[in-house]
VORO-829469 format. One record per residue (C-alpha): residue number from 1; residue in one letter; x negated, y negated, z negated. Coordinates in Angstrom, 3 decimals, padded with zeros to 6 digits. Layout:
+-----+------+----------+----------+----------+
!  nr ! rest !     east !    north !       up !
+-----+------+----------+----------+----------+
! NUM !    a !        X !        Y !        Z !
...
+-----+------+----------+----------+----------+
END
This chain:
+-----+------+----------+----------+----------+
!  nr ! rest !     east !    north !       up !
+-----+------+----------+----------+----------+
!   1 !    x ! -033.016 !  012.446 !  025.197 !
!   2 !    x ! -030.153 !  011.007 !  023.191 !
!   3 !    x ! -030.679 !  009.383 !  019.683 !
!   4 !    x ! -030.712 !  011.498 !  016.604 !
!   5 !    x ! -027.692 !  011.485 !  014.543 !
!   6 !    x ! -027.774 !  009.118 !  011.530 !
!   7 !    x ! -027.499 !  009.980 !  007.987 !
!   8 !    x ! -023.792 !  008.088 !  008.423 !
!   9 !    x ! -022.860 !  010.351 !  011.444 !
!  10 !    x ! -024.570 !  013.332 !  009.861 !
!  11 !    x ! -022.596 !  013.204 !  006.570 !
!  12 !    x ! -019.199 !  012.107 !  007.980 !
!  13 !    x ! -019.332 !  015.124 !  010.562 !
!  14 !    x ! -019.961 !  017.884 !  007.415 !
!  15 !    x ! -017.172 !  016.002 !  005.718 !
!  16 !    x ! -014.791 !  016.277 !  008.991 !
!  17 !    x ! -016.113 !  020.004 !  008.866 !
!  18 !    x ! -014.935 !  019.812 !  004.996 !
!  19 !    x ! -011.806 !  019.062 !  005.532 !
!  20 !    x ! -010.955 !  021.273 !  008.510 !
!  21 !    x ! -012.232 !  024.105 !  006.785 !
!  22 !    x ! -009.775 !  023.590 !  003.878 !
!  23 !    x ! -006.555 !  023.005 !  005.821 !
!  24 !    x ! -007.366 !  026.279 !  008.076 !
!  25 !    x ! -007.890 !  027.861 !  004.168 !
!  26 !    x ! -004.330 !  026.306 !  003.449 !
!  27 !    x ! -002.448 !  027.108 !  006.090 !
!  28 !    x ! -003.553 !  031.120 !  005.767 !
!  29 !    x ! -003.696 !  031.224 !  002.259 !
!  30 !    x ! -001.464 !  033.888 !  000.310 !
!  31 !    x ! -002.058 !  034.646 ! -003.402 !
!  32 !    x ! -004.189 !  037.114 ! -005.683 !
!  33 !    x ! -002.083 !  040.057 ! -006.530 !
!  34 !    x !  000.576 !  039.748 ! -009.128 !
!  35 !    x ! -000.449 !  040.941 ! -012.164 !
!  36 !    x ! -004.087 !  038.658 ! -011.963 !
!  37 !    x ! -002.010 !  036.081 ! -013.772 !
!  38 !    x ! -005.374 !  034.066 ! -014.910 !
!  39 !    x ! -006.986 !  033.911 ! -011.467 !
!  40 !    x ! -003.116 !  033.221 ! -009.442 !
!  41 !    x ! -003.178 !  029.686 ! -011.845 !
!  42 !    x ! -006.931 !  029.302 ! -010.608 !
!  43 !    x ! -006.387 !  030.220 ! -006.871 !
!  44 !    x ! -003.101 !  028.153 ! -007.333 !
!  45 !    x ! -005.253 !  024.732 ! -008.871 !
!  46 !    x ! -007.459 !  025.370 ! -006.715 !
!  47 !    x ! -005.391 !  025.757 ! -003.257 !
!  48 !    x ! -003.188 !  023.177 ! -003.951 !
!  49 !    x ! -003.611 !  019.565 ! -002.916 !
!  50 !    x ! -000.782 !  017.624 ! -005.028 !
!  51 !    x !  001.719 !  018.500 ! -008.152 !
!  52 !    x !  003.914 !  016.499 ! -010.248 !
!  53 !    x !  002.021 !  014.815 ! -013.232 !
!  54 !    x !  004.670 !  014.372 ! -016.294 !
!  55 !    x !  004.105 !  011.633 ! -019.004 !
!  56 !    x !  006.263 !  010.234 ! -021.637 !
!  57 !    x !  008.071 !  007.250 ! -020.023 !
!  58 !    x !  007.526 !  003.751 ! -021.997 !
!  59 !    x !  010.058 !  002.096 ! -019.454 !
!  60 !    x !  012.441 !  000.430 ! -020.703 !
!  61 !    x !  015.467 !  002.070 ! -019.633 !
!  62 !    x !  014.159 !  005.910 ! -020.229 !
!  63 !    x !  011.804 !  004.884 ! -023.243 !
!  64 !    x !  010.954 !  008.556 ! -024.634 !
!  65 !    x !  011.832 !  010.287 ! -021.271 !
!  66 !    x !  010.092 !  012.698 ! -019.570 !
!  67 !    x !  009.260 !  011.056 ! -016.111 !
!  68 !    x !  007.359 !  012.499 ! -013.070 !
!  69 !    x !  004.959 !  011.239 ! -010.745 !
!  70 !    x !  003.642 !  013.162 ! -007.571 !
!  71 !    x !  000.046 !  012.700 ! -007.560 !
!  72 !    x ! -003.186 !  013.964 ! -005.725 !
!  73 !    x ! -006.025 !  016.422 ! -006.870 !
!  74 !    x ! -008.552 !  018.429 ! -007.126 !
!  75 !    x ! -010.096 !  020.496 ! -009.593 !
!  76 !    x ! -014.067 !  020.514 ! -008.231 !
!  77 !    x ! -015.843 !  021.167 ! -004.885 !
!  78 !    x ! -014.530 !  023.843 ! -002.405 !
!  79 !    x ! -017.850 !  025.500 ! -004.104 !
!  80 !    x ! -017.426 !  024.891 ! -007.446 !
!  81 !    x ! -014.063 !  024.919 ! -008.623 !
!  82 !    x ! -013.011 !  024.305 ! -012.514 !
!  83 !    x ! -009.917 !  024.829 ! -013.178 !
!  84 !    x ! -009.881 !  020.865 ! -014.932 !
!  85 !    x ! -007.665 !  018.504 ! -012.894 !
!  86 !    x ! -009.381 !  015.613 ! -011.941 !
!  87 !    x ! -007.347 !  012.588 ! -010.409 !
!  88 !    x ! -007.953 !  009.252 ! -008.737 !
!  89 !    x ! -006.053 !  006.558 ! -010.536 !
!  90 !    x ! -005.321 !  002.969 ! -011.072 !
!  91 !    x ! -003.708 !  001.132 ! -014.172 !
!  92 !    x ! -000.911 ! -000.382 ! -012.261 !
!  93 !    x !  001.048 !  003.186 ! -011.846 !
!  94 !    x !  003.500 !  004.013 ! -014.410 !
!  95 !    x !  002.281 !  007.279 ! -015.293 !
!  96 !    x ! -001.169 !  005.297 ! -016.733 !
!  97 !    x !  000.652 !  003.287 ! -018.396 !
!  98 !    x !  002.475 !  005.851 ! -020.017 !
!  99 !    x ! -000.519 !  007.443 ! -020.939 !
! 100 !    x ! -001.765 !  004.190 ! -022.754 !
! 101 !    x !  000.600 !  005.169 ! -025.748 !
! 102 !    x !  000.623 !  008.550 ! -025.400 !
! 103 !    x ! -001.796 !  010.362 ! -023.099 !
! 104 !    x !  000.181 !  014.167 ! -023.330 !
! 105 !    x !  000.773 !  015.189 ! -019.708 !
! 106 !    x !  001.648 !  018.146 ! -017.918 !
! 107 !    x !  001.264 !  018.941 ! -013.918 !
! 108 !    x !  003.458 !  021.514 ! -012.092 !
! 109 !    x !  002.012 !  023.015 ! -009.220 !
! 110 !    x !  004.565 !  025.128 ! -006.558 !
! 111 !    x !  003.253 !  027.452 ! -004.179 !
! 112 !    x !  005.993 !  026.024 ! -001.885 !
! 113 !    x !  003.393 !  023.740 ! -000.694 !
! 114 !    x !  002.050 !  026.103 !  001.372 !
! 115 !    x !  003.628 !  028.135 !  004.287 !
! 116 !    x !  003.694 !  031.306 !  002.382 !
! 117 !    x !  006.580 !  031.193 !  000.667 !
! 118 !    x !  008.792 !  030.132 !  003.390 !
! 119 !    x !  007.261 !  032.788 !  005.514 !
! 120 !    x !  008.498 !  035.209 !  002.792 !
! 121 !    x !  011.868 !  033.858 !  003.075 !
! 122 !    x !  011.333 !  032.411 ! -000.488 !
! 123 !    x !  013.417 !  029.762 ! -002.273 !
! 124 !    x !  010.883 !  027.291 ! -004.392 !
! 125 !    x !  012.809 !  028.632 ! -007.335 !
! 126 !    x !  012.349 !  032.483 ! -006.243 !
! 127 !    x !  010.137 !  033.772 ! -008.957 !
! 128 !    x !  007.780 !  035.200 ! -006.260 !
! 129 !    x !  007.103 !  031.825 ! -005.058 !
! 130 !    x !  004.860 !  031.034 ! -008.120 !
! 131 !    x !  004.884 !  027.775 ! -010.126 !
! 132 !    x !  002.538 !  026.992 ! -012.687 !
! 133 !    x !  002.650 !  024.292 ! -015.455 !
! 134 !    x ! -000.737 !  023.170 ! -016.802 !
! 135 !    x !  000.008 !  021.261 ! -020.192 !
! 136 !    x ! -002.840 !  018.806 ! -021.964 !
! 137 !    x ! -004.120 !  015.401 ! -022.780 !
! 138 !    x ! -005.011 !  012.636 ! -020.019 !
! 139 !    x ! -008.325 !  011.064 ! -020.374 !
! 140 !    x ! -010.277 !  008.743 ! -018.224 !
! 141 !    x ! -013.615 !  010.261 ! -017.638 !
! 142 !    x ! -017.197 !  008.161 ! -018.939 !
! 143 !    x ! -019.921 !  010.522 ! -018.273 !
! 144 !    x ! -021.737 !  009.612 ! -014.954 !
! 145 !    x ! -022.220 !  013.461 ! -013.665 !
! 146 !    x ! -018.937 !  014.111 ! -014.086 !
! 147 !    x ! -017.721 !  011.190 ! -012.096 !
! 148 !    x ! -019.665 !  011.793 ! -009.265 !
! 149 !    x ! -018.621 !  015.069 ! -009.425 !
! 150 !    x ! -014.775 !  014.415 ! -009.220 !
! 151 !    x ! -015.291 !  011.616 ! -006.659 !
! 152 !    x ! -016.760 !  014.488 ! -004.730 !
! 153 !    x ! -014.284 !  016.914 ! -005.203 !
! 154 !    x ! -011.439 !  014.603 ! -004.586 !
! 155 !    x ! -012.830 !  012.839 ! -001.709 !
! 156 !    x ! -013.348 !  015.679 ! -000.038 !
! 157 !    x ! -009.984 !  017.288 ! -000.645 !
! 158 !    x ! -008.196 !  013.601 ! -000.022 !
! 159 !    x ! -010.216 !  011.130 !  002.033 !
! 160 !    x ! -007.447 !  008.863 !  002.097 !
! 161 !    x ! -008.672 !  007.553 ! -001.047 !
! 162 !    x ! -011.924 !  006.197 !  000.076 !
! 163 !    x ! -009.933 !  003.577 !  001.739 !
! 164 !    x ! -007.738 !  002.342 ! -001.221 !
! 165 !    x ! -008.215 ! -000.913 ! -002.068 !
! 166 !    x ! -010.445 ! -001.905 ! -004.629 !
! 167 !    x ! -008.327 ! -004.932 ! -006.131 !
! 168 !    x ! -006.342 ! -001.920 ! -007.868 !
! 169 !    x ! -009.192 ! -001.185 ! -009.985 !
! 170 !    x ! -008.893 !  002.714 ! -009.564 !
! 171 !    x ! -010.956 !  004.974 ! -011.883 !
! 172 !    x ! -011.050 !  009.046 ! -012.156 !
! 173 !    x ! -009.201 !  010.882 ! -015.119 !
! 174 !    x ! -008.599 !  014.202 ! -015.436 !
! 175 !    x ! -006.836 !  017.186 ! -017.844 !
! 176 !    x ! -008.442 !  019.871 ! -019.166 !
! 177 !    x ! -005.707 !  022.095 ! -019.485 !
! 178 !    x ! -004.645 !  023.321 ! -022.878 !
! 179 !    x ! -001.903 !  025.578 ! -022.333 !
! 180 !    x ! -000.425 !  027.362 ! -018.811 !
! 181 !    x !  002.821 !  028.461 ! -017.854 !
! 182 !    x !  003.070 !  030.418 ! -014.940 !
! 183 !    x !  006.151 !  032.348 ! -013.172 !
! 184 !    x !  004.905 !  034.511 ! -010.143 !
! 185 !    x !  007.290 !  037.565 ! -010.468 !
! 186 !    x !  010.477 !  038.389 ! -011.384 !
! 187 !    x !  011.101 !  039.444 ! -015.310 !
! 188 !    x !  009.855 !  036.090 ! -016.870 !
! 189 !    x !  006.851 !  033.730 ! -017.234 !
! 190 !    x !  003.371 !  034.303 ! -018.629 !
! 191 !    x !  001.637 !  032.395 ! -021.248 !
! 192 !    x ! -001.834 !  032.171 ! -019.784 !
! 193 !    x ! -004.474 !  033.513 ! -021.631 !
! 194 !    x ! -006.689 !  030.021 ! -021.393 !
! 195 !    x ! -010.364 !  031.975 ! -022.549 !
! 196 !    x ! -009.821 !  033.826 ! -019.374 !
! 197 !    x ! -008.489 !  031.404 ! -017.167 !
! 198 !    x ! -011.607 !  029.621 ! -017.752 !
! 199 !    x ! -013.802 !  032.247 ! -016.898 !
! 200 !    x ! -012.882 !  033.338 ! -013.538 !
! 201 !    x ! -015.220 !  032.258 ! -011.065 !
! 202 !    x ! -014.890 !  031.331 ! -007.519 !
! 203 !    x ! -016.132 !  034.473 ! -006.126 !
! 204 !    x ! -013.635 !  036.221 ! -008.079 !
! 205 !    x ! -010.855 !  033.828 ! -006.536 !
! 206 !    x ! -012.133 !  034.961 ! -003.159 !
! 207 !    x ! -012.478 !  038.654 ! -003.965 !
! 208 !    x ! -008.488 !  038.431 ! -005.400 !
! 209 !    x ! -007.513 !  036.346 ! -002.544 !
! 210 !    x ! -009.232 !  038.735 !  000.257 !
! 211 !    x ! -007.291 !  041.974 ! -001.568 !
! 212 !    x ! -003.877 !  040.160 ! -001.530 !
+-----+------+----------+----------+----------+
END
């Protein structure tokens, strides 16, 4: 008989599983129907694997500027989802230290990421090819739980960064958003009401997503 897997060949199979199970979830995934506006900006954070993180620049030459920064996420487990934005980060990119003197940020999300809307024919600036601006304060994370939970969440969703160098000093941060704006339709944006974004679960993403 062979040798039994080890606990190192156990866990990085279930993550390979992990992964596989969330690009095949990508690569199908369409959203909830239109008029769930709170659960398309969950299913959206949630789907999504990257958006552009906005700071005030303190460059020199665009002191005062907006200036944005592509940048990896997640927002919990595939299990578990929050809604907060939780990010993998490192002092020596500009966008942290932007956020030393002034830690308002916002993070755009387009459903262009995904195959959808090109399968629909849709320009990332047709209003049915959502996009979804999550406004609210940067701030590096301290509590122990929540760390490991973010490193789980994001290592999962990215497991590039389990290889980045530790010389760069990289920490976890996240938003908790404080304010949405979301376009998914024709006939203008939504201000999303935050109470209820907050409240929809991951079952209810599923049940939304499954009707669509």
């Amino acid at each position: 008989p062979g040798r039994p897997p080890t606990i190192a060949t156990t866990m990085a199979f279930k993550f390979a599983l992990g992964v596989a199970a969330l690009a095949l979830a990508q690569a199908d995934a369409q959203p909830p129907p239109i008029k769930e506006k709170e659960a398309t900006a969950r299913w959206m954070v949630k789907t999504m694997t990257y958006g552009v993180l906005s700071s005030i620049s303190t460059m020199e030459k665009t002191a005062g500027k907006p200036f944005g920064n592509p940048y990896s996420y997640a927002d919990g487990t595939a299990t578990n989802s929050t809604g907060i934005l939780y990010f993998y980060v490192s002092d020596l990119d500009q966008s942290m230290k932007d956020f030393e003197a002034n830690n308002a940020a916002s993070f755009t999300l387009t459903e262009a990421e995904l195959s959808y809307c090109m399968d629909q024919g849709y320009d990332p600036e047709d209003p049915p090819c959502a996009r979804c601006v999550l406004s609210g304060d940067f701030e590096k994370l301290t509590d122990e739980d929540e760390i490991a939970f973010a490193k789980e969440g994001l290592f999962a969703k990215h497991p590039k960064m389990r290889t980045w160098p530790e010389s760069h000093d990289f920490y976890f941060g996240k938003i908790v958003p404080t304010s949405i704006w979301l376009i998914n339709i024709y006939g203008g944006a939504t201000d999303v009401d935050m109470k209820k974004y907050f409240a929809v679960t991951d079952a209810e993403i599923d049940e939304k997503f499954a009707s669509a």
